[in-house]
BARO-789872 format. One record per residue (C-alpha): residue number from 1; y, x, z; residue in three letters. Coordinates in steps of 0.02 Angstrom, whole numbers, padded with zeros to 5 digits, m for minus. Example, Ala and Ser with C-alpha at 12.3 -4.5 7.8 and 13.67 -1.06 7.14 Angstrom:
<atom i="1" v="m00225" u="00615" w="00390" aa="ALA"/>
<atom i="2" v="m00053" u="00684" w="00357" aa="SER"/>
# end
This chain:
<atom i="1" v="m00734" u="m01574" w="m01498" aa="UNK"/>
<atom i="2" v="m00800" u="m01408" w="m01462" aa="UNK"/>
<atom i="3" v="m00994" u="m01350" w="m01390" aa="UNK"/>
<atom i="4" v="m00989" u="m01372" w="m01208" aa="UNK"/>
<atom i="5" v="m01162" u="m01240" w="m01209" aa="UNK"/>
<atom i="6" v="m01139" u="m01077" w="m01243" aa="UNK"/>
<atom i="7" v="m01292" u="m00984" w="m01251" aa="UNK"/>
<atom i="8" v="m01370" u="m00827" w="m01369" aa="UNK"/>
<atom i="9" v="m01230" u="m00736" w="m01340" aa="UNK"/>
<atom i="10" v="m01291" u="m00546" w="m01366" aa="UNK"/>
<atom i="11" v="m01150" u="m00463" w="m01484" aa="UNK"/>
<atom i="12" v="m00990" u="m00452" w="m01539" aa="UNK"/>
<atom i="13" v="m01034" u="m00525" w="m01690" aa="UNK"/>
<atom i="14" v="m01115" u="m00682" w="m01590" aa="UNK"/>
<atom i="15" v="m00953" u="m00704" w="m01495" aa="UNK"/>
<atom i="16" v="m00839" u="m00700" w="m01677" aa="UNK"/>
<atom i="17" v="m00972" u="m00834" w="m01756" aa="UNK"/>
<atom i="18" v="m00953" u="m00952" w="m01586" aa="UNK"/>
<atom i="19" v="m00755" u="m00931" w="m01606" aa="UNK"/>
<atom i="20" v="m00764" u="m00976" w="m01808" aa="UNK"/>
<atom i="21" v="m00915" u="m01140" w="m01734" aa="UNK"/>
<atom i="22" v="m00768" u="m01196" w="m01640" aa="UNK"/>
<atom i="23" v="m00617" u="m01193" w="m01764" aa="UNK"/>
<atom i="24" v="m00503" u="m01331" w="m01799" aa="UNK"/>
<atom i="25" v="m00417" u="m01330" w="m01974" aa="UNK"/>
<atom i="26" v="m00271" u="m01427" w="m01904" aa="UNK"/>
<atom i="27" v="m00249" u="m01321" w="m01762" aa="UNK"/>
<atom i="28" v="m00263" u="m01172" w="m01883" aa="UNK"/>
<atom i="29" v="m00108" u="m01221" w="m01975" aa="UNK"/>
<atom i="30" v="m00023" u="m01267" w="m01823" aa="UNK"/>
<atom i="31" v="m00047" u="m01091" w="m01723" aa="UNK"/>
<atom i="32" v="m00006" u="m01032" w="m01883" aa="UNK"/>
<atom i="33" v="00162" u="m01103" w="m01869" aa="UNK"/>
<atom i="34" v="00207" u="m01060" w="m01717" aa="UNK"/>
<atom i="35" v="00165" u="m00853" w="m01747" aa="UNK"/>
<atom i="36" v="00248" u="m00828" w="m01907" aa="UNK"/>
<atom i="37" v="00208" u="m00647" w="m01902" aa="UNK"/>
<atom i="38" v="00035" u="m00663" w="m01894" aa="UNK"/>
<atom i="39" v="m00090" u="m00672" w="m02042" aa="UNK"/>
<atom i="40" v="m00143" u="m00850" w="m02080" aa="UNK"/>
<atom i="41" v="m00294" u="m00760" w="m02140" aa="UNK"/>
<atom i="42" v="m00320" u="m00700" w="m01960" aa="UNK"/>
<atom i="43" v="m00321" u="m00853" w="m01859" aa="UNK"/>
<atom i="44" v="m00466" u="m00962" w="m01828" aa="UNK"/>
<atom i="45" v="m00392" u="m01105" w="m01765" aa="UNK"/>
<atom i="46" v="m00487" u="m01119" w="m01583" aa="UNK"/>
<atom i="47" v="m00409" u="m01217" w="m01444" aa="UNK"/>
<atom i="48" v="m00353" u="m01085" w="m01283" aa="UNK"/>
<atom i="49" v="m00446" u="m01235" w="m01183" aa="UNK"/>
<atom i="50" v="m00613" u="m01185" w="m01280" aa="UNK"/>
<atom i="51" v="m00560" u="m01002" w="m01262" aa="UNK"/>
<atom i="52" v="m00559" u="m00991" w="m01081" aa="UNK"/>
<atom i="53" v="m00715" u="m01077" w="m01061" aa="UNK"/>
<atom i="54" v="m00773" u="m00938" w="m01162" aa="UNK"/>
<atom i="55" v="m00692" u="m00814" w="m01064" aa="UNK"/>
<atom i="56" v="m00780" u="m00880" w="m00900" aa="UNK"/>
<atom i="57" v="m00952" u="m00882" w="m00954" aa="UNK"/>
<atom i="58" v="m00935" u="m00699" w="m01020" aa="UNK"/>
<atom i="59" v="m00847" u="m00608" w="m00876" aa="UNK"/>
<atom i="60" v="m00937" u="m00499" w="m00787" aa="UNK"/>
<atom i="61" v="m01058" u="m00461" w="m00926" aa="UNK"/>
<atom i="62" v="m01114" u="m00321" w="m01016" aa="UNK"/>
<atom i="63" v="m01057" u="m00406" w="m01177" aa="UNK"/>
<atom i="64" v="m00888" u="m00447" w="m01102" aa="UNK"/>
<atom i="65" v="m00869" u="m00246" w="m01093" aa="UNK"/>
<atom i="66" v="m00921" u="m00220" w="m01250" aa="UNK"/>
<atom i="67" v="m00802" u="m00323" w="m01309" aa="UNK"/>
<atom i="68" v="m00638" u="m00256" w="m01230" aa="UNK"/>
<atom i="69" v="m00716" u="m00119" w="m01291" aa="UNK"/>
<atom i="70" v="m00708" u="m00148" w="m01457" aa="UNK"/>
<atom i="71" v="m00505" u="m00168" w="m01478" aa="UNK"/>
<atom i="72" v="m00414" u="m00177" w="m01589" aa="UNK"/>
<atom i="73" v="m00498" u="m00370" w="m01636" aa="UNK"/>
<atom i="74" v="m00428" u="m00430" w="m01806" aa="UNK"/>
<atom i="75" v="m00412" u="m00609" w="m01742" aa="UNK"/>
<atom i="76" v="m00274" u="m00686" w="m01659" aa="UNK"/>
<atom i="77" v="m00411" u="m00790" w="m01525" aa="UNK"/>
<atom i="78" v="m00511" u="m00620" w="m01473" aa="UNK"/>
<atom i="79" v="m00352" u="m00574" w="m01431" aa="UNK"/>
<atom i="80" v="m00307" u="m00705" w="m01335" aa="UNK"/>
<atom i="81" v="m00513" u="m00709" w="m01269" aa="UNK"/>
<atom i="82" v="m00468" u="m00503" w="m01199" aa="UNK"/>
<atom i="83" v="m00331" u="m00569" w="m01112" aa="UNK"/>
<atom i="84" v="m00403" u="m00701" w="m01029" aa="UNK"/>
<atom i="85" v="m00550" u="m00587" w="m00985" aa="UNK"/>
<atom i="86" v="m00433" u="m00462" w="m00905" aa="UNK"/>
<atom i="87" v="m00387" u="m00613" w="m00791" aa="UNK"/>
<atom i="88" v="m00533" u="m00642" w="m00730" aa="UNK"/>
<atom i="89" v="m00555" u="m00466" w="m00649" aa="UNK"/>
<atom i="90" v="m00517" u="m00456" w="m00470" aa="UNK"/>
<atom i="91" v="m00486" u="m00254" w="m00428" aa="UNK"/>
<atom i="92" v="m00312" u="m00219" w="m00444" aa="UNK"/>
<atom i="93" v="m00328" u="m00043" w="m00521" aa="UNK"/>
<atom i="94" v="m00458" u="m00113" w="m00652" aa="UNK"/>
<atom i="95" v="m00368" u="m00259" w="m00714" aa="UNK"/>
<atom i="96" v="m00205" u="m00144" w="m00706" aa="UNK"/>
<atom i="97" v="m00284" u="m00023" w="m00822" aa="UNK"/>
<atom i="98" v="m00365" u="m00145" w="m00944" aa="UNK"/>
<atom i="99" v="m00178" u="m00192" w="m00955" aa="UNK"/>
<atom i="100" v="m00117" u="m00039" w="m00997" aa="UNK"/>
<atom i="101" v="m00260" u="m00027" w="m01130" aa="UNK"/>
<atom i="102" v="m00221" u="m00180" w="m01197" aa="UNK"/>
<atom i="103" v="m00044" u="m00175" w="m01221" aa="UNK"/>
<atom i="104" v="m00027" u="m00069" w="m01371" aa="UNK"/>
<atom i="105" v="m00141" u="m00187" w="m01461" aa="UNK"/>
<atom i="106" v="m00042" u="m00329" w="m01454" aa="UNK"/>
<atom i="107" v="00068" u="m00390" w="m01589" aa="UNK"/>
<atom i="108" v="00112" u="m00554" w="m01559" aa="UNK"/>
<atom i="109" v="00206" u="m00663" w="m01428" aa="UNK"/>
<atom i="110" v="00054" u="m00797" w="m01404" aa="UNK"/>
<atom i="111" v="m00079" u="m00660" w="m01337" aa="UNK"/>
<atom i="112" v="00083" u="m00570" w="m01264" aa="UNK"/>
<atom i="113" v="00140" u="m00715" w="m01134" aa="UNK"/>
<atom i="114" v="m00041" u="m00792" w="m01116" aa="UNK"/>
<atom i="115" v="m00119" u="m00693" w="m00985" aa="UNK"/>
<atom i="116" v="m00070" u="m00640" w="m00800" aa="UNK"/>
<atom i="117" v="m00205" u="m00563" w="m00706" aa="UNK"/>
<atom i="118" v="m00185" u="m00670" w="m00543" aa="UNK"/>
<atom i="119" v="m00227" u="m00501" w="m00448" aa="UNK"/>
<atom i="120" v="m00047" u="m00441" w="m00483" aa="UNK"/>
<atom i="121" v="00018" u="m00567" w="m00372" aa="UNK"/>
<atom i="122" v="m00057" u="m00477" w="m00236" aa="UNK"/>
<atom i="123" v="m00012" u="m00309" w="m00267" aa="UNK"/>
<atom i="124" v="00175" u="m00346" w="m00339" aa="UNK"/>
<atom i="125" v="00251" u="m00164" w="m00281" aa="UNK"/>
<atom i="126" v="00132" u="m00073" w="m00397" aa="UNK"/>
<atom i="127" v="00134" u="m00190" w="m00526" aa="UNK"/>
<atom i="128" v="00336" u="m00187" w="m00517" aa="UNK"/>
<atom i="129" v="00321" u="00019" w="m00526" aa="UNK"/>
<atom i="130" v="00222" u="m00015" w="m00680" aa="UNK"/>
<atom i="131" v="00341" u="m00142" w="m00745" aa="UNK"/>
<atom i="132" v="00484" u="m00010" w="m00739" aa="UNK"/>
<atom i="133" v="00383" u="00094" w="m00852" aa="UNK"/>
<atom i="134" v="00320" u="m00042" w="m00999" aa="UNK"/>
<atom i="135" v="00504" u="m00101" w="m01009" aa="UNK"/>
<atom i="136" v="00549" u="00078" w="m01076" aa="UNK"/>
<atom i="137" v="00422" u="00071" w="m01200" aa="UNK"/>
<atom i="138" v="00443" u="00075" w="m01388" aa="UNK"/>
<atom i="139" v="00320" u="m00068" w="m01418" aa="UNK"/>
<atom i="140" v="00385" u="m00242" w="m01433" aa="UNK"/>
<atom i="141" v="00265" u="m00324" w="m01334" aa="UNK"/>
<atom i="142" v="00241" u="m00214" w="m01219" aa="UNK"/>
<atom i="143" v="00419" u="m00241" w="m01176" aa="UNK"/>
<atom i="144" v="00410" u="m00416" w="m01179" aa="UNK"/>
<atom i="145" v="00252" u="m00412" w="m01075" aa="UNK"/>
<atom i="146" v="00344" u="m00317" w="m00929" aa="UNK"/>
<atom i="147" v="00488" u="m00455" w="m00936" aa="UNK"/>
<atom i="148" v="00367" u="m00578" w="m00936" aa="UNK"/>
<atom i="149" v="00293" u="m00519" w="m00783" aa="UNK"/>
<atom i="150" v="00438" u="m00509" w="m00690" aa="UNK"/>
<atom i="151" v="00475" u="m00683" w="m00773" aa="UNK"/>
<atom i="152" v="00327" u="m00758" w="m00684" aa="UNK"/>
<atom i="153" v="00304" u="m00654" w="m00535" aa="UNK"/>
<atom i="154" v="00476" u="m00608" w="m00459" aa="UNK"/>
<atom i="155" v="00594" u="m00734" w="m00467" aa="UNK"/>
<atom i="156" v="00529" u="m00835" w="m00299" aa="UNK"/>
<atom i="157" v="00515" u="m00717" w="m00130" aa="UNK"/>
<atom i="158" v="00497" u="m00550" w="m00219" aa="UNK"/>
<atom i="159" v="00663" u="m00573" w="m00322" aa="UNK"/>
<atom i="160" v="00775" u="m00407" w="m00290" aa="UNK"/>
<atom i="161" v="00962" u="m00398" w="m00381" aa="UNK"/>
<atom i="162" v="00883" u="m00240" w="m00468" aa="UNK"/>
<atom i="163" v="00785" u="m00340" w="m00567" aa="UNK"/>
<atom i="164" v="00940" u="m00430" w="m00655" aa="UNK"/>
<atom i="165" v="01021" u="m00255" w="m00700" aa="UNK"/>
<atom i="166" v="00837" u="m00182" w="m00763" aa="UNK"/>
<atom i="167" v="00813" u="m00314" w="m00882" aa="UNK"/>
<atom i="168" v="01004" u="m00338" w="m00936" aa="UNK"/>
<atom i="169" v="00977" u="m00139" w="m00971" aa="UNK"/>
<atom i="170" v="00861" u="m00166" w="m01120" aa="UNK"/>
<atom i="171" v="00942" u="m00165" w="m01275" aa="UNK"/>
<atom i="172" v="00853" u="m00202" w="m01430" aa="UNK"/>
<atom i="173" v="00863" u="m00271" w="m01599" aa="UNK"/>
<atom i="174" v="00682" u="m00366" w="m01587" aa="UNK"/>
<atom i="175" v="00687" u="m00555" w="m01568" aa="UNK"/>
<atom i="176" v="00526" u="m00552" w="m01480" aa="UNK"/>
<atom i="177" v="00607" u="m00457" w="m01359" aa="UNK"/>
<atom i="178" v="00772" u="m00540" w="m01336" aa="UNK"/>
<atom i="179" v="00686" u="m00695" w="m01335" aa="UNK"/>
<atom i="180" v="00572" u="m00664" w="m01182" aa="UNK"/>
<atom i="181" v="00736" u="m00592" w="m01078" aa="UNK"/>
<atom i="182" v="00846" u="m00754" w="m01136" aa="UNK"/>
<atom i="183" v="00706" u="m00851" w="m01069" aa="UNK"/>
<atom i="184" v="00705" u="m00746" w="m00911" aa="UNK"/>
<atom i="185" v="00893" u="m00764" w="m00882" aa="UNK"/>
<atom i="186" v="00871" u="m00952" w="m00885" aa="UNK"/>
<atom i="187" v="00735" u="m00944" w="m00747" aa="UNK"/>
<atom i="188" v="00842" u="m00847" w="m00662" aa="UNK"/>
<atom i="189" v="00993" u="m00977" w="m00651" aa="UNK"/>
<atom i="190" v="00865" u="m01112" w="m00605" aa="UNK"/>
<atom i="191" v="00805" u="m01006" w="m00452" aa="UNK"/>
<atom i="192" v="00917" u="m00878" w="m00417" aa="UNK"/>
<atom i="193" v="01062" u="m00960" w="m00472" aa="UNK"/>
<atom i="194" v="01201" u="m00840" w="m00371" aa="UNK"/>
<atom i="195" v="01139" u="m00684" w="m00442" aa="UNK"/>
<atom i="196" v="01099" u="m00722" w="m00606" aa="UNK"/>
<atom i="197" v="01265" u="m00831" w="m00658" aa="UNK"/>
<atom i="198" v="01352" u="m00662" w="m00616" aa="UNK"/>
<atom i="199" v="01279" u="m00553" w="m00771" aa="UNK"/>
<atom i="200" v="01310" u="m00706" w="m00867" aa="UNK"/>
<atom i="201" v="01481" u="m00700" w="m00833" aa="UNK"/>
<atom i="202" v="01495" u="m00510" w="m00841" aa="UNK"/>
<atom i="203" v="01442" u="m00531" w="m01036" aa="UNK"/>
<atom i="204" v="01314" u="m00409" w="m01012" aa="UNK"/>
<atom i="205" v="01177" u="m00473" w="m01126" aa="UNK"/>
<atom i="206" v="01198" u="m00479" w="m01301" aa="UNK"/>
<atom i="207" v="01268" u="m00631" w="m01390" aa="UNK"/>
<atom i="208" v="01128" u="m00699" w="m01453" aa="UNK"/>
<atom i="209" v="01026" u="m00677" w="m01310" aa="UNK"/>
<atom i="210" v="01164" u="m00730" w="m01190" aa="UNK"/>
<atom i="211" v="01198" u="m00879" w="m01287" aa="UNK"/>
<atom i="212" v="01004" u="m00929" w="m01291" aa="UNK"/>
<atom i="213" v="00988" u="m00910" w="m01111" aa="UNK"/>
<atom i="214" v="01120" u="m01037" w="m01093" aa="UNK"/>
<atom i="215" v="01052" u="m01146" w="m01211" aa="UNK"/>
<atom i="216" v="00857" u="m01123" w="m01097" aa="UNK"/>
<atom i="217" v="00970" u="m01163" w="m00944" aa="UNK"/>
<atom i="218" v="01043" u="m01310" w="m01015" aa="UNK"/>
<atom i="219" v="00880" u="m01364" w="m01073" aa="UNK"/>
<atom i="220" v="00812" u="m01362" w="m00900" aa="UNK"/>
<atom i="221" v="00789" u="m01512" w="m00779" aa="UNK"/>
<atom i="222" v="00801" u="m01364" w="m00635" aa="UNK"/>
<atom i="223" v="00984" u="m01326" w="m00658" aa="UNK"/>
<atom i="224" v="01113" u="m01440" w="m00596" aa="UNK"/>
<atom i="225" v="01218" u="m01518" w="m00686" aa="UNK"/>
<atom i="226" v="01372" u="m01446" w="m00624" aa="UNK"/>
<atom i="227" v="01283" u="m01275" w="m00658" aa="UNK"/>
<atom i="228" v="01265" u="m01342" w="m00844" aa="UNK"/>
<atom i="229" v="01448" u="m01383" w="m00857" aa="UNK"/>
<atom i="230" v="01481" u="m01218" w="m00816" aa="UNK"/>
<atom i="231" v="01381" u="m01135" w="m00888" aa="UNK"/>
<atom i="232" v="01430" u="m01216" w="m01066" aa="UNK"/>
<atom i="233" v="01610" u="m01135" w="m01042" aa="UNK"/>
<atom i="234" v="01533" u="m00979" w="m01050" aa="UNK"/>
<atom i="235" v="01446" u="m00969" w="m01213" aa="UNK"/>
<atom i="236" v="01511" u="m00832" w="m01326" aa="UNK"/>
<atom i="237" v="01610" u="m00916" w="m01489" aa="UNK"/>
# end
C-alpha cells in the first residue's frame, strides 16, 4: 500500500523522502533484477503506479521545475518521476526540449522506454526530424529512445519504408540498443508485415538482433501463423 495524500511537498528533498515513504523491499530486489546495470544501492523500490500519481499532483508546479531542474537524480524512480513529468506537458516545443535535456541523463532501459510525451503524437513530422538526429547519437539510450519512438508512434498510419532502412542502418555493439531495434522489427512484421519480412530476408540486421526479432515475432499472438513458419526458416544458424 502506498499514501493516497500527498501533501507538504516544498523541496526536492520532500519529494526524495515521499519516494523512500513509499518503497517496497520486494519490489526493490525485483527492479533490481530486471536493470542489471543499475546500482542496487540506487533504487528505492517504488511502484511506477505510485510514481505517476506523484507525477500528476506535481505538474505544473514550481517544485515540479525545480526538479527537472535538478538532473542528473541519483535514483532510478526520479528518473522515471522526470519522465513521466515531461508527459504531462502539453506544448510541443517544451516537452520536445525537456526531451532533448533529458536524454543524456539516462542510463538505463526502464526510464529509457517509460515515457512518451502524448504531444508527439500530434506533431509526428517534427518529432520524426528529431528522431533522425537521436538515432545518430553516441549515447545508448538516446539511440534506443529514438527507436522507441518510432517503435510506438510510426508503425500504424505514419509508417514510411524509410523507416525500416533508418533503423536497419544503426550498427552497434550495445545490447540495449540492439535490443530495442529487435523488438522494433517484430512490431514491424505484426503490422507492416510486407515491408518488414523483406529486410529480414535481406539479412540486413545483425545476427543476434535478427535472430531476436524472430524470436519477438514468434512470440507474438499478432503474427500469423503461417508468418511464424516462415519466419522460423529464416533464422541465421
Amino acid at each position: 500500500m502506498y499514501n493516497e495524500e500527498i501533501c507538504g511537498l516544498n523541496t526536492i528533498e520532500d519529494v526524495r523522502k515521499y519516494l523512500f515513504e513509499n518503497a517496497d523491499e520486494s519490489y526493490r530486489n525485483f527492479t533490481a533484477n530486471l536493470n542489471p546495470i543499475v546500482d542496487k544501492n540506487d533504487i528505492i523500490g517504488v511502484r511506477v503506479p505510485v510514481i505517476r500519481t506523484l507525477a500528476k499532483k506535481l505538474k505544473n508546479t514550481e517544485l515540479a521545475e525545480k526538479f527537472i531542474d535538478c538532473a542528473p537524480h541519483r535514483y532510478l524512480e526520479e528518473n522515471h518521476l522526470h519522465g513521466f513529468l515531461i508527459e504531462s506537458v502539453k506544448d510541443f516545443d517544451k516537452a520536445l526540449a525537456m526531451t532533448e535535456d533529458f536524454l543524456p541523463y539516462i542510463d538505463n532501459w526502464a526510464t529509457c522506454d517509460g515515457f512518451r510525451p502524448k504531444v508527439f503524437r500530434k506533431n509526428l513530422p517534427s518529432v520524426y526530424d528529431k528522431i533522425k538526429e537521436w538515432i545518430k547519437s553516441d549515447h545508448t539510450y538516446t539511440v534506443r529512445y529514438a527507436v522507441g519512438l518510432l517503435n510506438s508512434f510510426f508503425l500504424d498510419d505514419a509508417f514510411e519504408n524509410e523507416h525500416l532502412s533508418l533503423i536497419s542502418g544503426v550498427k552497434s555493439d550495445e545490447y540495449y540498443i540492439n535490443m530495442m531495434i529487435a523488438w522494433y522489427f517484430a512490431t514491424a512484421l505484426s503490422k507492416q508485415y510486407d515491408s518488414a519480412v523483406k529486410v529480414i530476408e535481406e539479412k540486413a540486421l545483425d545476427k543476434f538482433t535478427h535472430n531476436k526479432a524472430i524470436q519477438k515475432a514468434c512470440e507474438s499472438f499478432r503474427v500469423s501463423d503461417n508468418h511464424k513458419s516462415y519466419l522460423r526458416t529464416l533464422k541465421i544458424k
